[in-house]
C-alpha positions in Angstrom: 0.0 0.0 0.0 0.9 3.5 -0.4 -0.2 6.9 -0.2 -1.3 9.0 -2.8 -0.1 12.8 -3.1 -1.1 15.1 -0.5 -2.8 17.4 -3.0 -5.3 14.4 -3.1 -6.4 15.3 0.1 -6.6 18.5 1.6 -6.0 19.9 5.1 -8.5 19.8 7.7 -10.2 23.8 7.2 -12.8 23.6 9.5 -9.8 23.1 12.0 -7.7 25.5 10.7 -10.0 27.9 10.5 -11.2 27.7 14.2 -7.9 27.7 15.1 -7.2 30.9 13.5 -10.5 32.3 15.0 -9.3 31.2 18.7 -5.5 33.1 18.2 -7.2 36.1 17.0 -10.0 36.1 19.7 -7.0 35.5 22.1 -4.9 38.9 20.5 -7.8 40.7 21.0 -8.4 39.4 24.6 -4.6 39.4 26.1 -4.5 43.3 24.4 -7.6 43.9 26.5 -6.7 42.5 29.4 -2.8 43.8 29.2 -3.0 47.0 28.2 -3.8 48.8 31.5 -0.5 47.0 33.3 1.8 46.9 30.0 1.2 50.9 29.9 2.3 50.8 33.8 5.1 48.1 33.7 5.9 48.1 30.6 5.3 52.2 29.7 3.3 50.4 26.0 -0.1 49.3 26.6 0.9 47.0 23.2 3.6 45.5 24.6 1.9 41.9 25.6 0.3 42.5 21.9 3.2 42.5 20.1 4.7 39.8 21.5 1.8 37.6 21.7 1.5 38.7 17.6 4.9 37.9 16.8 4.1 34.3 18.7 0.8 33.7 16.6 2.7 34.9 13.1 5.6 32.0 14.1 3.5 29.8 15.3 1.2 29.9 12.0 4.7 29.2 9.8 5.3 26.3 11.8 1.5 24.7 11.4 1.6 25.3 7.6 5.0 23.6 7.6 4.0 20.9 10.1 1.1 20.6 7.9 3.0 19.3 5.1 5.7 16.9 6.8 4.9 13.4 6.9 3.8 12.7 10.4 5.2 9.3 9.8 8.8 10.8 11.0 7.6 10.3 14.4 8.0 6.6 14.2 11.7 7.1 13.6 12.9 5.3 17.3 16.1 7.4 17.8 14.1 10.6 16.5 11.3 10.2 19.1 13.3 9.4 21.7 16.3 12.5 21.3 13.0 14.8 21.8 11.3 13.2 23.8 15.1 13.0 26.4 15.6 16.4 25.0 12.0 18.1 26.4 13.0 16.0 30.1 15.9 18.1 30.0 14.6 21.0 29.4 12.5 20.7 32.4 15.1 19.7 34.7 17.4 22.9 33.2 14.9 25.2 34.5 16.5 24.7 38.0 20.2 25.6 36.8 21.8 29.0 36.5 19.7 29.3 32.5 16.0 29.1 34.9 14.0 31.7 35.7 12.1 31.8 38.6 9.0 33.6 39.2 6.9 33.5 42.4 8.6 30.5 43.7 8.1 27.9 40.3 10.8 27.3 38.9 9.4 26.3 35.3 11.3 28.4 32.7 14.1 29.1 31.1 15.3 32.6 30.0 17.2 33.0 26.7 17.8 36.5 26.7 14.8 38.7 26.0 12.6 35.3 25.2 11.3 32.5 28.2 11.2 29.3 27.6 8.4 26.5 29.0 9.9 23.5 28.7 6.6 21.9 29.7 4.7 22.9 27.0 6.5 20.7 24.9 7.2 17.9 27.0 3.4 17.3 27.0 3.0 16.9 23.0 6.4 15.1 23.0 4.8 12.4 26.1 2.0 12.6 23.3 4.3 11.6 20.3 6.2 8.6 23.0 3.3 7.4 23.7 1.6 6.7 20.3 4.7 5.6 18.9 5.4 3.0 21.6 1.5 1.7 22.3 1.7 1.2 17.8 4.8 -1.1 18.3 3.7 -3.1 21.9 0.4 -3.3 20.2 0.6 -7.0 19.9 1.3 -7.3 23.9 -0.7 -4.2 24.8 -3.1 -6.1 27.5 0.2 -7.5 29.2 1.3 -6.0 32.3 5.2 -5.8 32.0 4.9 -5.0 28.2 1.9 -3.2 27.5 1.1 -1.2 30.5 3.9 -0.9 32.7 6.2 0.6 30.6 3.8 3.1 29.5 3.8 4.3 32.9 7.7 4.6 34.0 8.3 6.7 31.2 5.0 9.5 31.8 5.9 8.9 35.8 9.4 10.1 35.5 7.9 13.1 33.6 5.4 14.2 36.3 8.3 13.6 39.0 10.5 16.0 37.4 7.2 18.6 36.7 6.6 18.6 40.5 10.5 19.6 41.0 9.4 23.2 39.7 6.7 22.7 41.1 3.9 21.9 38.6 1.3 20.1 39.9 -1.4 21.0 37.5 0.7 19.9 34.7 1.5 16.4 36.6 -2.4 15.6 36.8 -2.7 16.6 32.9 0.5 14.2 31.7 -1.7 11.6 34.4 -4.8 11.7 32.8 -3.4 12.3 29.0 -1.6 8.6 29.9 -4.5 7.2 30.9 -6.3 8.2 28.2 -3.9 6.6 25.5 -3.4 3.5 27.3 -7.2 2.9 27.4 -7.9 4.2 23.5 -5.2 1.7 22.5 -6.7 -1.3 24.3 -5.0 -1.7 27.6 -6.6 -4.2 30.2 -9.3 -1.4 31.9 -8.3 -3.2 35.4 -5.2 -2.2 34.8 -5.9 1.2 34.3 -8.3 1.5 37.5 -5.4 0.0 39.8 -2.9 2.4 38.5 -5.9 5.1 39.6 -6.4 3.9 42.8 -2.8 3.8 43.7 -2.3 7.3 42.6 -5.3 8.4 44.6 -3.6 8.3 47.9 0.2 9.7 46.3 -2.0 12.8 45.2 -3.8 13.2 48.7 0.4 13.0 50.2 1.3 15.5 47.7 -1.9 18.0 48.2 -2.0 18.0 52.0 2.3 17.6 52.4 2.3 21.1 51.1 1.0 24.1 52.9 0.6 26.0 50.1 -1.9 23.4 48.1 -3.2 23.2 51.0 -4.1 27.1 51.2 -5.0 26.6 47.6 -7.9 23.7 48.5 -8.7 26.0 51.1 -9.2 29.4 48.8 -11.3 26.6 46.3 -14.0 25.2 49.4 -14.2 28.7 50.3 -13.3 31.9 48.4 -14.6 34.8 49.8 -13.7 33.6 53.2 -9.8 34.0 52.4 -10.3 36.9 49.8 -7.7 39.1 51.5 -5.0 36.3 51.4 -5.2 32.8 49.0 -8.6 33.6 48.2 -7.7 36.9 46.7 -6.6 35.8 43.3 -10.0 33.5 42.8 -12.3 36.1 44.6 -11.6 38.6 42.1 -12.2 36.6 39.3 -15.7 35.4 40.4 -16.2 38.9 40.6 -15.3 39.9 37.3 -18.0 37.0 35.6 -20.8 38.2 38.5 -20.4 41.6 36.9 -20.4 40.5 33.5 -23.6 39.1 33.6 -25.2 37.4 30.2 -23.6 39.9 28.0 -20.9 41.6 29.5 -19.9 45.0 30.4 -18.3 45.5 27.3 -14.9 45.0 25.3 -12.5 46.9 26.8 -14.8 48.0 30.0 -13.8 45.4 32.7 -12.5 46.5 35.7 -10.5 43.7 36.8 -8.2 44.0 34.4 -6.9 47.3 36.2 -4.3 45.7 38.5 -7.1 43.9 40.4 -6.9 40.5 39.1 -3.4 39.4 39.2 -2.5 37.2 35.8 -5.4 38.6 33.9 -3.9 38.3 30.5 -2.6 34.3 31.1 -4.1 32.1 33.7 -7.1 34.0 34.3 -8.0 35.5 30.8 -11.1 33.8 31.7 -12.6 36.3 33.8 -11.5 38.9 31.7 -13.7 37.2 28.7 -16.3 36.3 31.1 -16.8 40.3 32.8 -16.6 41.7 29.4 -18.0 39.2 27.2 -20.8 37.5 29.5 -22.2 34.3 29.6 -22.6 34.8 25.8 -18.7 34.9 25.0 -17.6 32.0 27.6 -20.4 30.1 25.4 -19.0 31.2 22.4 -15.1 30.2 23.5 -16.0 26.8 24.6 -18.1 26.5 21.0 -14.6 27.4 18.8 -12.6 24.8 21.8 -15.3 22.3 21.4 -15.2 22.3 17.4 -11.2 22.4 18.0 -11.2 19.2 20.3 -14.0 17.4 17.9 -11.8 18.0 14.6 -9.4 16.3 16.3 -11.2 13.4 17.2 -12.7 13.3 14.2 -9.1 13.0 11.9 -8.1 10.5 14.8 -11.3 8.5 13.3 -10.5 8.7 9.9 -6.6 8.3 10.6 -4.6 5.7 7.7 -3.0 3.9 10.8 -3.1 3.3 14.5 -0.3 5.6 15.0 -1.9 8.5 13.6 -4.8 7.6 15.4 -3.8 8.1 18.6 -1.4 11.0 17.8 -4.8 12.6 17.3 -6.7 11.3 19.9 -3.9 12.4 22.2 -3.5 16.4 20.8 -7.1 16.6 21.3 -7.1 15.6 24.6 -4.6 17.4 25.6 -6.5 20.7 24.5 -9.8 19.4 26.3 -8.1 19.1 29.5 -6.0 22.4 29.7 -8.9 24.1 28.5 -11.4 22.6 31.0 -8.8 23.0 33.8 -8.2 26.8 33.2 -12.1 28.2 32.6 -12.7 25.6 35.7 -10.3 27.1 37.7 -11.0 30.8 37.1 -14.5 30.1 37.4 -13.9 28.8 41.2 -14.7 25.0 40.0 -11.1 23.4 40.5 -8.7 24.6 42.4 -6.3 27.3 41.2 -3.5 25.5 38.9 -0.9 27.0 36.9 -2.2 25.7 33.3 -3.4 28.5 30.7 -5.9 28.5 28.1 -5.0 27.2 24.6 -4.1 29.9 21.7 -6.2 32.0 24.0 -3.7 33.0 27.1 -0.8 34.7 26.9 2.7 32.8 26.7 4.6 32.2 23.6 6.0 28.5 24.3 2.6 27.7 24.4 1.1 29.4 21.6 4.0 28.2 19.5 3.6 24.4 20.5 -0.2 24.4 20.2 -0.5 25.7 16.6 2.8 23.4 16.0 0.1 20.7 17.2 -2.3 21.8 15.4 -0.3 21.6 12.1 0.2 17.8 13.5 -3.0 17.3 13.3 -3.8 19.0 10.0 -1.1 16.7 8.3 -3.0 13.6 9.8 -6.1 14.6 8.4 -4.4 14.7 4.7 -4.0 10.9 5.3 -6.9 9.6 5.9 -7.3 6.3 5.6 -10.0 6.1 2.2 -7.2 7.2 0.1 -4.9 4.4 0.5 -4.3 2.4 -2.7 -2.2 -0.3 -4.0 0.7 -0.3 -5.2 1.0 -1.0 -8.8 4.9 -1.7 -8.9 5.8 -5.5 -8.4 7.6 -5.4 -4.6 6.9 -1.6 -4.3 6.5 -0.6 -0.8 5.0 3.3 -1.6 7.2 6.1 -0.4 4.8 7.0 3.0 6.0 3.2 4.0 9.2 3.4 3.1 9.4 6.7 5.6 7.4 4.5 8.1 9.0 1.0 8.2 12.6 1.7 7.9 14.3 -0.2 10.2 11.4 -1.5 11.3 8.8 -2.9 9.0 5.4 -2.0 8.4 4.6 -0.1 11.8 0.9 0.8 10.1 -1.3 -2.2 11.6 -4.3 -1.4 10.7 -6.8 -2.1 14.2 -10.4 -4.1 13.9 -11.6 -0.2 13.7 -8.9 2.6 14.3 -11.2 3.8 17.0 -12.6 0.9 19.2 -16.2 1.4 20.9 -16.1 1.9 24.6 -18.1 -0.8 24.9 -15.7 -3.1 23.1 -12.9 -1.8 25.2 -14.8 -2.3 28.5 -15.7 -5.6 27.4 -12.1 -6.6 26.4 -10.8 -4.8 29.7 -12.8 -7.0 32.1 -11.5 -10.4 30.8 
């Protein structure tokens, strides 16, 4: 089998597009809710602007190119692996003399006039492991020692190195992204639930160990009774969407953004959307996410192979749980986390490795799995396999379905 050209098939648009409808809604959002503290930090209400611009131009290269390479090279065993050592060490760099810490989380790296989060990309890089090692255990994938274990070492020495900084918000997200891969590719649903009940009580040790999770759970069961102190930061953002009603108080008219709510242009953009925006403009952000998130699902379905499949299924995911995470935290439903909103928040690692994602994805959906046709050349192996199985032979086993039922797998996980 081999693939036909890519001009065959087109790129996802209805993804693109809502893509490029959430980084310009998030321009004009970070600009609202930066300008008032860029004018006095800064002495340019555009400063946050330009930068966040500058991020969105780059990052829109790199999905157009990403669009058009082969996501096929992620099967390359030595490849995957350099990045995927190469994003640990960035995290663990963050606490030499290149870091930079800020408020007592050590999670960046300064480069001159430009941070780096070497999070950001460990978590599509985890993403990229994972698919490419579930594809080739595939055979074993309901064994313990082969097809589960494994799959946790590698994620668990991740999230030990994310709560160095600390990070706990991105530890539960590489937690449940794992999870979530292990059980689309078929992995024994006991299995699954024992790892979660063991983790159950290392979370607990790790919430109530430290004080200041502690004051954080605290804050969440009961805002308004700490607003002066750890409730502050969450108070003032349930203020800001009380005030904003159904429709808002207008673009440009909220008052939280004046030096009230700390982080209004990353972690709690949120509010910001929600005071000036309303009801009606949180409704329409999570429409744009949720057509985002379902895109993705949707060229996970239609993927040639298993790999691409779950490369899909895993970038989607990914975006539905920092998404829920950070509207659930600034609307006082979870407690407060470091995670921000995708192509919405500001932060350039992440805008950049999101739209890189995104032009994942996009080259995924160019492959769909209807267009595959033989090979007309005796012994030809088609230039997509050639990419694919070198060194290590047809990786593209195509599943029963390349996305089970949940029934099937719930059926198949309690034998």
């Amino acid at each position: 089998m081999h693939e036909a050209d890519d001009q065959v098939c087109g790129m996802d648009k209805v993804l693109f597009i809502a893509v490029v409808l959430l980084v310009s809604f998030g321009l004009v959002m970070v600009y609202s809710a930066s300008s008032v503290m860029a004018d006095k930090m800064m002495g340019s209400s555009t400063y946050f602007l330009v930068r966040q611009s500058m991020y969105a131009f780059l990052g829109l290269v790199l999905m157009l190119v990403m669009s058009r390479v082969n996501y096929h090279i992620f099967q390359n065993g030595r490849l995957i692996w350099f990045l995927l050592i190469a994003s640990l060490v960035g995290i663990l760099a963050c606490h030499t003399p290149l870091g930079l810490t800020i408020k007592g989380a050590a999670r960046w790296i300064s480069a001159g006039p430009v941070t780096i989060q070497p999070a950001e990309a460990a978590k599509v890089m985890l993403v990229m492991w994972l698919s490419y090692s579930l594809v080739k255990k595939s055979p074993r994938i309901k064994t313990f020692s082969i097809g589960f274990l494994p799959h946790l070492i590698i994620p668990g020495i991740f999230m030990m190195a994310c709560m160095t900084q600390p990070d706990f918000g991105t530890t539960v997200v590489l937690a449940l992204l794992t999870f979530s891969l292990l059980f689309i590719a078929g992995a024994k649903l006991g299995y699954i639930m024992l790892a979660g009940i063991v983790a159950a009580p290392i979370v607990w040790f790790l919430i109530a160990g430290s004080a200041y999770r502690l004051a954080r759970v605290s804050a969440f069961m009961d805002p308004l009774a700490t607003r002066f102190t750890t409730g502050y930061q969450l108070s003032q953002s349930l203020f800001g969407y009380a005030a904003g009603g159904k429709s808002g108080v207008g673009l440009g008219d909220g008052l939280q953004k004046l030096l009230f709510l700390p982080e209004a242009h990353n972690d709690f953009i949120g509010a910001i959307i929600g005071e000036e925006l309303g009801v009606y403009g949180i409704w329409a952000l999570l429409l744009i996410i949720a057509v985002v998130v379902g895109r993705g699902f949707v060229i996970g379905i239609r993927a040639r192979d298993e790999f691409g499949m779950l490369i899909a299924f895993g970038i989607s995911i990914l975006f539905a749980l920092q998404s829920l995470a950070n509207l659930g935290v600034s609307m006082g439903l979870l407690p407060t986390k470091g995670l921000n909103l995708p192509f919405v928040s500001y932060g350039g690692s992440a805008l950049l490795i999101s739209m890189t994602s995104v032009g994942i994805l996009l080259n995924i959906s160019r492959r769909p799995k209807m267009i595959a046709i033989a090979d007309p050349l005796p012994g030809g192996g088609g230039a997509d396999e050639e990419e694919a199985g070198k060194g290590q032979g047809n990786q593209r086993r195509r599943t029963s379905q390349n996305v089970r039922s949940s029934a099937d797998h719930l059926e198949r996980g309690s034998r």
